[in-house]
C-alpha positions as CSV (number, residue, x, y, z in Angstrom):
1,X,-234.2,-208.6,-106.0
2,X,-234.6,-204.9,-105.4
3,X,-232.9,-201.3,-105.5
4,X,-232.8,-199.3,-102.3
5,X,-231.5,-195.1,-102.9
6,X,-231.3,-192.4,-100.5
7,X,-234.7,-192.5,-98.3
8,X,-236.0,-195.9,-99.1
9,X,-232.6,-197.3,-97.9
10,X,-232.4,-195.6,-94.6
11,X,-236.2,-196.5,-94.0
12,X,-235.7,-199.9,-94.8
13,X,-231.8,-200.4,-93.5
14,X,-232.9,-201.0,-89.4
15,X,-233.1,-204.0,-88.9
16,X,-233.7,-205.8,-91.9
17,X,-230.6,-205.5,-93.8
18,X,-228.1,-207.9,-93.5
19,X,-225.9,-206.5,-90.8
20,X,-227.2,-203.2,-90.9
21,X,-226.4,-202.1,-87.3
22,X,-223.1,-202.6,-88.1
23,X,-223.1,-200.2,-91.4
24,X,-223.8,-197.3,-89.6
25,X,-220.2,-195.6,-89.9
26,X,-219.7,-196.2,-93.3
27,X,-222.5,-193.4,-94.0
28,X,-223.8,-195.6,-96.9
29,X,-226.8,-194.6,-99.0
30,X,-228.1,-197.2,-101.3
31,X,-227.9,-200.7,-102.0
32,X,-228.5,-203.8,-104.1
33,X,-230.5,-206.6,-102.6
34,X,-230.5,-210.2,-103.8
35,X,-232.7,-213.0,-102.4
36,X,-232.1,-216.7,-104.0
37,X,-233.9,-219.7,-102.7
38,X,-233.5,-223.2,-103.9
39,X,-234.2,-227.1,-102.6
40,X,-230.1,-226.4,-102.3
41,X,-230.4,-223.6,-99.6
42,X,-230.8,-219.8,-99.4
43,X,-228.5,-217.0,-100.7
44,X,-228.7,-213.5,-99.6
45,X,-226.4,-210.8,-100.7
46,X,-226.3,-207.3,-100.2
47,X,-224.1,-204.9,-102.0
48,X,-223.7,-201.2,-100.6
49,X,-222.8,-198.0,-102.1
50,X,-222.1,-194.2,-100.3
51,X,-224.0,-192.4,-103.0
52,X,-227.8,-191.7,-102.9
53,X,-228.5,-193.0,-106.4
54,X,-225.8,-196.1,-106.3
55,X,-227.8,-198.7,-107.9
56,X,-230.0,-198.5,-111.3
57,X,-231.4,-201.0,-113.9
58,X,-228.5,-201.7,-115.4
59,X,-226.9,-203.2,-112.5
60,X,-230.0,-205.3,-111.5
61,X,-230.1,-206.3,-115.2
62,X,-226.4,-207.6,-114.9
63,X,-227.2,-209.4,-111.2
64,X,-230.1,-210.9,-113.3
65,X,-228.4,-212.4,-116.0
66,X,-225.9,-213.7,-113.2
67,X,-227.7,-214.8,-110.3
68,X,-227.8,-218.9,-111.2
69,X,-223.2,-218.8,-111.4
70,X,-223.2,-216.8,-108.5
71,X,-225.7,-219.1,-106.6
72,X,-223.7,-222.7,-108.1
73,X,-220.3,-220.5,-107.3
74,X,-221.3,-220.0,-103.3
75,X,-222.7,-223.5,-103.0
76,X,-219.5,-225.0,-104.1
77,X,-217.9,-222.7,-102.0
78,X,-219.4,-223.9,-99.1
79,X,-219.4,-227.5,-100.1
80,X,-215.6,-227.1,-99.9
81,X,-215.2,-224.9,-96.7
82,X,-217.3,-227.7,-94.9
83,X,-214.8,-230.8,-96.3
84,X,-216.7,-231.5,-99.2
85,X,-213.8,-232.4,-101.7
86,X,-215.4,-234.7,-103.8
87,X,-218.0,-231.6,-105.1
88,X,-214.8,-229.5,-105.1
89,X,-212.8,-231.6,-107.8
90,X,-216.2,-232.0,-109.5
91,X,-217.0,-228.9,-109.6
92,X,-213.2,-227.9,-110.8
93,X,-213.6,-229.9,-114.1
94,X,-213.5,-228.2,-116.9
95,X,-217.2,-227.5,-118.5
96,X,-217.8,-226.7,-122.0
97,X,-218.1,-223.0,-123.1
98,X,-221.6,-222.1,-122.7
99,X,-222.7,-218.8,-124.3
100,X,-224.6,-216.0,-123.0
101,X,-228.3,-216.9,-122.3
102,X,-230.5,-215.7,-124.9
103,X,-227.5,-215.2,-127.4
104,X,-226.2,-217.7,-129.9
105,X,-222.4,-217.8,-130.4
106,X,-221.9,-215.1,-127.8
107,X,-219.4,-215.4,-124.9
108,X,-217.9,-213.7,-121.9
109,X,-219.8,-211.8,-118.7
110,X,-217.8,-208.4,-119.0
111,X,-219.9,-205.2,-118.1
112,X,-218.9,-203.8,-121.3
113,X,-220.9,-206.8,-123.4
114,X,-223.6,-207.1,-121.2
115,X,-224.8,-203.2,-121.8
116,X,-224.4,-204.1,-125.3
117,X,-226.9,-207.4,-125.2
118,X,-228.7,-205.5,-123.2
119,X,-229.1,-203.0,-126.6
120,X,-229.4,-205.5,-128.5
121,X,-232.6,-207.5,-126.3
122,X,-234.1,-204.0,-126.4
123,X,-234.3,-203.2,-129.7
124,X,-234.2,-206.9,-131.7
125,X,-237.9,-207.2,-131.8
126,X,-238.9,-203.5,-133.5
127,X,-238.4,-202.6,-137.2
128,X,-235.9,-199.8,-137.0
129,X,-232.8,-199.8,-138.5
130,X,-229.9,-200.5,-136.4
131,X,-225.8,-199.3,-137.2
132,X,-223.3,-201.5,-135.5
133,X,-220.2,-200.2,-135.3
134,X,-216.6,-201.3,-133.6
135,X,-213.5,-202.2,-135.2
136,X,-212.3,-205.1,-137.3
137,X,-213.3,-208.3,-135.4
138,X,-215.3,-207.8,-132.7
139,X,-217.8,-209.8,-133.6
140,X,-220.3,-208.0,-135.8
141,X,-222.2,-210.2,-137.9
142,X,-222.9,-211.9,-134.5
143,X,-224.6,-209.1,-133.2
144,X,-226.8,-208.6,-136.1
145,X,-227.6,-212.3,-136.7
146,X,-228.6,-212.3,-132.8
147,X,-230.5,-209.2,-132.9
148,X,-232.3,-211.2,-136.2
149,X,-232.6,-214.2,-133.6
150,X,-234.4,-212.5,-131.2
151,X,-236.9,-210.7,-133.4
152,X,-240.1,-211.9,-134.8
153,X,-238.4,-212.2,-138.0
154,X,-236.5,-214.9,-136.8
155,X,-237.6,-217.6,-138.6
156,X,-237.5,-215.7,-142.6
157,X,-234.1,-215.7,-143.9
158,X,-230.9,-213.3,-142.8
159,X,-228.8,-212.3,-145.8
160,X,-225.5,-211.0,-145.2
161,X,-223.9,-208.9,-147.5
162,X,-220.3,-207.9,-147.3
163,X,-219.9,-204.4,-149.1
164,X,-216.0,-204.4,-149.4
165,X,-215.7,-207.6,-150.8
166,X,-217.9,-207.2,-154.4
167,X,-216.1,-204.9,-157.1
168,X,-217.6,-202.0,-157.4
169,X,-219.0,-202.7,-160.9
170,X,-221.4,-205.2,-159.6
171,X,-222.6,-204.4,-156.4
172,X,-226.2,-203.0,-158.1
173,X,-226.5,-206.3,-159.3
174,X,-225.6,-208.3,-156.1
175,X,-228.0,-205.8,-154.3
176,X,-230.8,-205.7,-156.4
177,X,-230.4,-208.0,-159.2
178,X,-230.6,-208.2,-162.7
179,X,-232.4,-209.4,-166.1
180,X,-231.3,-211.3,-168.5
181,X,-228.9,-209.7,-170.7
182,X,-228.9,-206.6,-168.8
183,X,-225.2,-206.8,-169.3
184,X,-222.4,-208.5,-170.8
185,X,-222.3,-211.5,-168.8
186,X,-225.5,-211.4,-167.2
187,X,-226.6,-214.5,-168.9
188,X,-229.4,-215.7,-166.9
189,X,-232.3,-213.3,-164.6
190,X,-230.6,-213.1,-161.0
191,X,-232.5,-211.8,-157.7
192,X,-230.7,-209.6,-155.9
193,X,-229.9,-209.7,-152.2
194,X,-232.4,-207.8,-150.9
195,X,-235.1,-209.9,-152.2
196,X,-233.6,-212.5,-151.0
197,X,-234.4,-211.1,-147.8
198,X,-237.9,-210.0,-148.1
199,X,-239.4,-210.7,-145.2
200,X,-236.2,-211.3,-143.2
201,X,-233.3,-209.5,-142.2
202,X,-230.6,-207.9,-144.5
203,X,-227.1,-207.1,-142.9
204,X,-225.5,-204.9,-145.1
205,X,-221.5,-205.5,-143.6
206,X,-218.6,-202.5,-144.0
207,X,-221.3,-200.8,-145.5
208,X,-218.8,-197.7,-145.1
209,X,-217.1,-199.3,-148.6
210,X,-220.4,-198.7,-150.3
211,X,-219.2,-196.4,-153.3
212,X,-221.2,-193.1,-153.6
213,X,-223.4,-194.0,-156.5
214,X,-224.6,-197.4,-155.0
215,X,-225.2,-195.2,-152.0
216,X,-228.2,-193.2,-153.6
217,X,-229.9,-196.7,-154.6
218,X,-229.4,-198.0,-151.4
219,X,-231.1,-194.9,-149.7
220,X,-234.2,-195.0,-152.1
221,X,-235.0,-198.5,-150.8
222,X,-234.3,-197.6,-147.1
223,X,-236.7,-194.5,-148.2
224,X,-239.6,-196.3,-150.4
225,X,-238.4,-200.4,-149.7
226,X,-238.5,-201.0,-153.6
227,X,-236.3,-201.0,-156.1
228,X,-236.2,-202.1,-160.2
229,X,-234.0,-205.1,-161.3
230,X,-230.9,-203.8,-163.5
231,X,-232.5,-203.5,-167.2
232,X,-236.3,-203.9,-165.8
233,X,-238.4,-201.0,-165.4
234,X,-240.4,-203.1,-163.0
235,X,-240.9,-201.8,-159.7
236,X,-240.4,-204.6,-156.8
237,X,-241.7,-204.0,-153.1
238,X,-239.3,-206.3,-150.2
239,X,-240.5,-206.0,-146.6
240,X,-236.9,-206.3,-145.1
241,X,-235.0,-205.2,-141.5
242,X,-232.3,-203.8,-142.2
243,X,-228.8,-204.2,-140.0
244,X,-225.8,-202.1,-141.2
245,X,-221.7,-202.6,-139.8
246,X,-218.4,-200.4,-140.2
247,X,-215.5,-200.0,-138.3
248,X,-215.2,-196.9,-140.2
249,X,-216.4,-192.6,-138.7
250,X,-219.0,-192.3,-140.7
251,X,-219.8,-188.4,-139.2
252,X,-215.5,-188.4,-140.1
253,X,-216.8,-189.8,-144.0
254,X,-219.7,-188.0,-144.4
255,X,-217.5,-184.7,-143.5
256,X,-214.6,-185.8,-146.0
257,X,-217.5,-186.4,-149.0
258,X,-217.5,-190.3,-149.1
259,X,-220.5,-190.6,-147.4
260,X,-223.6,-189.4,-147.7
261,X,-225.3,-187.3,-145.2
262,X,-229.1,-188.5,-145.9
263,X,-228.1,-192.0,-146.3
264,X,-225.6,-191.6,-142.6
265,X,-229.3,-190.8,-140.7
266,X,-231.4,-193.6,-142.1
267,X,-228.9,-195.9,-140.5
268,X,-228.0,-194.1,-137.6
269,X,-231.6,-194.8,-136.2
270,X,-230.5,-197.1,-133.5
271,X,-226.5,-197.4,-133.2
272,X,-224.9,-199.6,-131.2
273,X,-221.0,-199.3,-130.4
274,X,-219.3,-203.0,-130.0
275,X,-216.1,-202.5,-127.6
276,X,-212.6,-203.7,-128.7
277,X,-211.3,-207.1,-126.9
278,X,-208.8,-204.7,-125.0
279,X,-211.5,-203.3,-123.4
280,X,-213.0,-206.6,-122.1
281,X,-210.4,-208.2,-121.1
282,X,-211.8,-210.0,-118.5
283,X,-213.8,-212.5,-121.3
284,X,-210.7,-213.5,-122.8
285,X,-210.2,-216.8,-120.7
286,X,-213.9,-217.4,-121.4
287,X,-212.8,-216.9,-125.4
288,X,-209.8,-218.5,-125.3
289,X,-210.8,-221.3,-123.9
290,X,-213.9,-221.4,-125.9
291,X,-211.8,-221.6,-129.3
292,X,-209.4,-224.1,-127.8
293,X,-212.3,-226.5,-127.4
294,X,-214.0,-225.5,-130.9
295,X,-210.8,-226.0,-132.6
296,X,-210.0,-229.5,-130.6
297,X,-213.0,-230.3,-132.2
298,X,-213.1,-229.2,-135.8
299,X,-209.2,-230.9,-136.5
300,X,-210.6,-234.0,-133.7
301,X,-209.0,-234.1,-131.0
302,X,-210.2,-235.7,-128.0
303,X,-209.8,-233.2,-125.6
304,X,-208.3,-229.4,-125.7
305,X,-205.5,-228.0,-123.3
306,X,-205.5,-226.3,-119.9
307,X,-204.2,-222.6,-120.5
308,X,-202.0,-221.9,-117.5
309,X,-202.0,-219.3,-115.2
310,X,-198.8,-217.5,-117.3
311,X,-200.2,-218.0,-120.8
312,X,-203.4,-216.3,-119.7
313,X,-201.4,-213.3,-118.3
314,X,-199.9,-213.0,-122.0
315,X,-203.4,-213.2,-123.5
316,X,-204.6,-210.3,-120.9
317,X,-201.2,-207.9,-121.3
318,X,-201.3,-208.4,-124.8
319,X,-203.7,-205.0,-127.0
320,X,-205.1,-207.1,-129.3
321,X,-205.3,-204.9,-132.4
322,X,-207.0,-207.9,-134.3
323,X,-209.7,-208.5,-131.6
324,X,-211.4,-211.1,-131.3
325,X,-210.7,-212.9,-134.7
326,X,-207.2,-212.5,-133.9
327,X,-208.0,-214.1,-130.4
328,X,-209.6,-217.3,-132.5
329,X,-206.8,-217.6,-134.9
330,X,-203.9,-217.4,-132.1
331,X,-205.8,-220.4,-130.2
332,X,-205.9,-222.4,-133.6
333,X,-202.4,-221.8,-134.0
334,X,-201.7,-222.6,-130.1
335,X,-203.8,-225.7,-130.3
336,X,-201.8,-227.3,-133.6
337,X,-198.5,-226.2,-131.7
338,X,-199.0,-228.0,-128.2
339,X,-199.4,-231.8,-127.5
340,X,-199.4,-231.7,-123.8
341,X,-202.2,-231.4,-121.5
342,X,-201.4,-227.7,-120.6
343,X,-200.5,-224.5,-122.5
344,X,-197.6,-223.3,-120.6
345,X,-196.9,-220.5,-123.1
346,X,-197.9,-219.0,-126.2
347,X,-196.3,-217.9,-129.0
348,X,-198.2,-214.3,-129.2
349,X,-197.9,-212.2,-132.6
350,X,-194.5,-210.4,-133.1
351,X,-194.6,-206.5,-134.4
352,X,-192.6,-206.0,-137.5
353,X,-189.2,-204.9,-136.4
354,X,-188.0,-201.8,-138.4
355,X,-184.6,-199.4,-138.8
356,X,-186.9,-196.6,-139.1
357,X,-186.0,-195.3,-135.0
358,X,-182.5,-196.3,-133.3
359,X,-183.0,-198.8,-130.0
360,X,-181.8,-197.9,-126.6
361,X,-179.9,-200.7,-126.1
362,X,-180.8,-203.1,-123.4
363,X,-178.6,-205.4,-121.5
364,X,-179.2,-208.5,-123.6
365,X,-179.1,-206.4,-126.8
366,X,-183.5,-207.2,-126.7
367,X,-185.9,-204.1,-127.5
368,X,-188.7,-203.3,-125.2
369,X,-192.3,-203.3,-126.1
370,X,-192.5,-199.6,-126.5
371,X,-189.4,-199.5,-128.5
372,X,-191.2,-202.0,-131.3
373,X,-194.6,-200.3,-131.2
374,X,-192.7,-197.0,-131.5
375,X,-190.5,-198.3,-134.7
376,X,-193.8,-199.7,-135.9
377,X,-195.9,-196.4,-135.5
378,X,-193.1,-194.6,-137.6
379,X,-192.2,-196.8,-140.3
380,X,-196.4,-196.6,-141.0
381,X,-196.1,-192.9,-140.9
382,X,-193.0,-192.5,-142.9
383,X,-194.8,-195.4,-145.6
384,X,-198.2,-193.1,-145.9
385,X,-195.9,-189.3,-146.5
386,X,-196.4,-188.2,-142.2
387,X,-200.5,-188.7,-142.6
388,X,-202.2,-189.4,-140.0
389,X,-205.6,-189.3,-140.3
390,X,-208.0,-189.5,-143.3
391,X,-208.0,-191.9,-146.4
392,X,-204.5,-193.8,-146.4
393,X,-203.5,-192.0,-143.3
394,X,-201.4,-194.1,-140.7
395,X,-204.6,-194.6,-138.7
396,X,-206.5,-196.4,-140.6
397,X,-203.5,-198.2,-142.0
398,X,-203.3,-199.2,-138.0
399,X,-206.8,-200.1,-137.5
400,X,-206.8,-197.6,-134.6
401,X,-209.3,-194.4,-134.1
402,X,-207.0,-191.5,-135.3
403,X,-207.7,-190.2,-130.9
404,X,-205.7,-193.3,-130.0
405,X,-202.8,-193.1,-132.7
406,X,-202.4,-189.6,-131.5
407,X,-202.3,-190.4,-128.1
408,X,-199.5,-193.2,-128.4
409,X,-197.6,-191.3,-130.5
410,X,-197.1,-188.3,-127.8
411,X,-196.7,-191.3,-125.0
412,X,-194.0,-192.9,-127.6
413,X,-192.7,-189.2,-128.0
414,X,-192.9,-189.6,-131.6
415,X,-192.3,-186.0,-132.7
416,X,-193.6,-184.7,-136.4
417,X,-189.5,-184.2,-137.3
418,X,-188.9,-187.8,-137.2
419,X,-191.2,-188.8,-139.9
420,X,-192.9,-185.8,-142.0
421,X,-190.2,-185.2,-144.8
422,X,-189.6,-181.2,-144.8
């Protein structure tokens, strides 16, 4: 496999590319090149681009991590085109959901998660801190435990903690532990999370919940990687990697005071942005299907469903505020729902209808899409006093980046008169 830009492709390009006399009026200036031989045959493809610079790493890297499907793909094309049937149907049967080479519990081929395993490959097997972020659902915890997977740590333990499900009053404890009667209640010695760890990797989840006070703890064992039991003056070293998550703007919390600036750069070292579902929509099928098949398994049932070519155009139209998780829960519910061999429709979540904005009526007295997510919008704005960003704002109420919210609200023309009281 190799990249030819500018000169190297014109020097090489007579003669030896594939068709190349015949690319001359095209004015083309790079290309990909991709050589596959097997005992099955030869494959040569050669992609072609008008700018000088066309190709880089990252598209070899992706070619890479694709070449064996696209090889299997053009054989069974072939097999077919020459009468081959039997290999056709084979070939047509549905295969289990195999994940992404390398990562476990990964799935899909999109650009957009590719660049991000290609982050995560790149920076699993160093010590530095890394900052996942990415809205509710997408998946996380199985970044970090993969990035834990693929780093020489892999076989010590991975502790996750979840920072916005322990009460504030005992997150010291659950971090760094505690002595015996340290507290009312703390009725036995208990080691805290991140010793737990030592040695392994600790993935510190929503850490944006983390209150302020635990937040100056938690930087003084990023800083020095000790820390004291609560009600021991005992100083305790832990060798630990450590792997943060939010789906909150840190920069927008450390601005607004609930986040400290210090602790914000010792785990912004390496960050690594997860995209929404709605912005890889091309590995829902992969997904879906992959949770139809998990769940035919977990409530045993012999085999899972064919999605048809309609319900998969509902799973790609559809914006998927919930991501991923939302994605697993709707194939559950699909799965439980149909008894046939094939999914002919699904029954996708319904926005809360509202009064709050008067319908243009339709012909069959239905509202449109726009017409629900605009009642939706302004009910949330008219609950949270017209905010829209900040603490309690109707953004983060939404789950949506307060950029986004804005933006559908002037698409929606939802003016500041129809929900800020005056």
């Amino acid at each position: 496999m190799s990249i030819l830009n500018g000169g190297a492709f014109h020097s090489f390009q007579a003669g030896r590319i594939p068709g190349g006399g015949l690319l001359a009026p095209y004015r083309l200036n790079s290309s990909l090149q991709l050589l596959n031989k097997t005992s099955e045959g030869t494959l040569q493809l050669a992609f072609f681009n008008r700018n000088e610079n066309g190709f880089d790493h990252s598209h070899k890297t992706l070619l890479c991590k694709n070449e064996k499907f696209v090889f299997r793909l053009f054989n069974t094309l072939s097999l077919a085109y020459n009468g081959d049937s039997k290999t056709l149907r084979r070939a047509s049967r549905i295969q289990p959901v195999k994940s992404v080479p390398k990562f476990e519990g990964i799935y899909g081929n999109s650009a957009a998660l590719l660049h991000v395993l290609d982050n995560v490959e790149m920076v699993a097997d160093t010590p530095v801190t890394v900052l996942i972020l990415g809205e509710s659902g997408t998946g996380k915890e199985k970044i970090a435990h993969n990035i834990h997977l693929l780093s020489s740590r892999r076989d010590a333990p991975f502790i996750t903690v979840n920072c916005a499900a322990i009460p504030a009053d005992l997150i010291e404890s659950e971090l760094f532990g505690h002595e015996k009667g340290a507290f009312t209640g703390a009725i036995e010695k208990r080691i805290g999370k991140f010793e737990a760890a030592n040695g392994g990797t600790i993935f510190l989840d929503e850490i944006g919940e983390l209150p302020l006070e635990s937040q100056v703890k938690l930087l003084r064992v990023l800083q020095e990687k000790q820390f004291e039991h609560i009600g021991s003056s005992k100083t305790i070293k832990v060798d630990v990697r450590i792997v943060a998550a939010t789906n909150r703007n840190l920069e927008k919390e450390v601005g607004e005071g609930r986040f400290r600036l210090d602790l914000f750069y010792r785990l912004n070292v390496y960050p690594i942005n997860l995209p929404p579902l709605r912005d890889r929509k091309e590995d829902i099928p992969v997904l879906a299907r992959y949770f139809l098949l998990k769940s035919a398994e977990e409530m045993g049932r012999l085999e899972a469903p064919e999605l048809s070519p309609a319900a998969l155009k509902q799973l790609s139209v559809y914006n998927w505020p919930g991501n991923i998780r939302e994605l697993n829960h709707l194939m559950e519910r699909t799965l439980i729902k149909t008894r046939g061999k094939i999914v002919e429709s699904i029954e996708m979540p319904a926005v809360k209808r509202t009064d709050s904005m008067p319908a243009t009526s339709t012909g069959d007295n239905r509202k449109t899409l726009e017409q629900i997510e605009a009642e939706h919008i302004l009910s949330v704005l008219k609950s949270c006093n017209g905010k829209v960003t900040g603490v309690g704002g109707a953004a983060e109420i939404l789950g949506l980046p307060p950029s986004t919210l804005t933006s559908r609200m002037k698409k929606l023309s939802i003016k500041k008169e129809l929900y800020h009281d005056r």
